[in-house]
N, C-alpha and C positions, 0 to 999 in steps of 0.2 A: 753834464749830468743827463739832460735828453737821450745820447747816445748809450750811457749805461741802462735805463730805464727800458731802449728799444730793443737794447742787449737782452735785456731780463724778459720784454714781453719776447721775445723771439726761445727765448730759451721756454718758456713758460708752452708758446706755440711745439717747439718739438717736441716737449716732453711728452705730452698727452698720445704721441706718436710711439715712445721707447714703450710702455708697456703691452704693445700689441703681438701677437706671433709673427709667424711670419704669411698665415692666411687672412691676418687684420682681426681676430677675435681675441679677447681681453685673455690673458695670463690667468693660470689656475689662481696665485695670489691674490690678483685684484679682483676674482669672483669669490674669493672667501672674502677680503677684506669690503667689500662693497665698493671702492672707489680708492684710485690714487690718490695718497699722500702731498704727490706735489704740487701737484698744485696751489694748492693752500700754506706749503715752504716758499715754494717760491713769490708767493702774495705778501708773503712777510718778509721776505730778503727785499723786496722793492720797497718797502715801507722803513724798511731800516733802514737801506742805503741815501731814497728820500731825505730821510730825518736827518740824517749823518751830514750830508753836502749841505742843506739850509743850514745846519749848525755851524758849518764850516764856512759859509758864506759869510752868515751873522757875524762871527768872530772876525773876519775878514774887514767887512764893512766896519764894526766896532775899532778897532786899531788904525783903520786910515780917518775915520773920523776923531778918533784921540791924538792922530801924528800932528793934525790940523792947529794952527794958532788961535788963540781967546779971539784975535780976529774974524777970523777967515769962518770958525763958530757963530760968532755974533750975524755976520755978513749973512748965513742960510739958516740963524734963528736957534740957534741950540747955544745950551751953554755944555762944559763938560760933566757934570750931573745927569742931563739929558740924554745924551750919546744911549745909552742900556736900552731905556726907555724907548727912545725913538724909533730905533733900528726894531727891536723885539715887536712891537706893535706894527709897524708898517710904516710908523708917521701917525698915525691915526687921528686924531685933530687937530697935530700940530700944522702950522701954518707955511713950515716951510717945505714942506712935502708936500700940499697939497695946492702949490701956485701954479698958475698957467703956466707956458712958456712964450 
């Protein structure tokens, strides 16, 4: 995920370079329109792709903690009710997310 995100600040970095001539002065378009466009697309493709991978994560995490036995649940403090919960929050005051090691 990091490496897409570095993807996207780098693409974000050239961009701001594509709309220049070739003496470095801004494009008759972007002196009419007041400013690029993309900037601000591509601030929103990072925020989406973001969202996308956590979601993907989550769902990830969600299934290997449901593959787990009423044991092996009990053992780090969730029952399977919990599992949704857990994971979506962070752990947040549950107890078994929040032990030393």
């Amino acid at each position: 995920m990091a490496a897409i995100l570095d993807f996207a600040a780098g693409v974000t970095a050239r961009s701001a370079s594509v709309g220049r001539t070739m003496v470095g002065g801004p494009t008759a378009a972007q002196d009419m329109a007041g400013q690029s466009r993309a900037p601000g697309i591509l601030s929103s493709l990072k925020r989406l792709l973001a969202a996308y991978f956590a979601w993907r994560i989550e769902r990830e995490v969600i299934a290997q903690l449901a593959a787990m036995s009423d044991r092996e649940l009990k053992d780090i403090g969730l029952t399977r009710s919990q599992i949704p919960g857990a994971v979506r929050s962070g752990g947040g005051s549950n107890s078994a997310f929040n032990r030393s090691a």
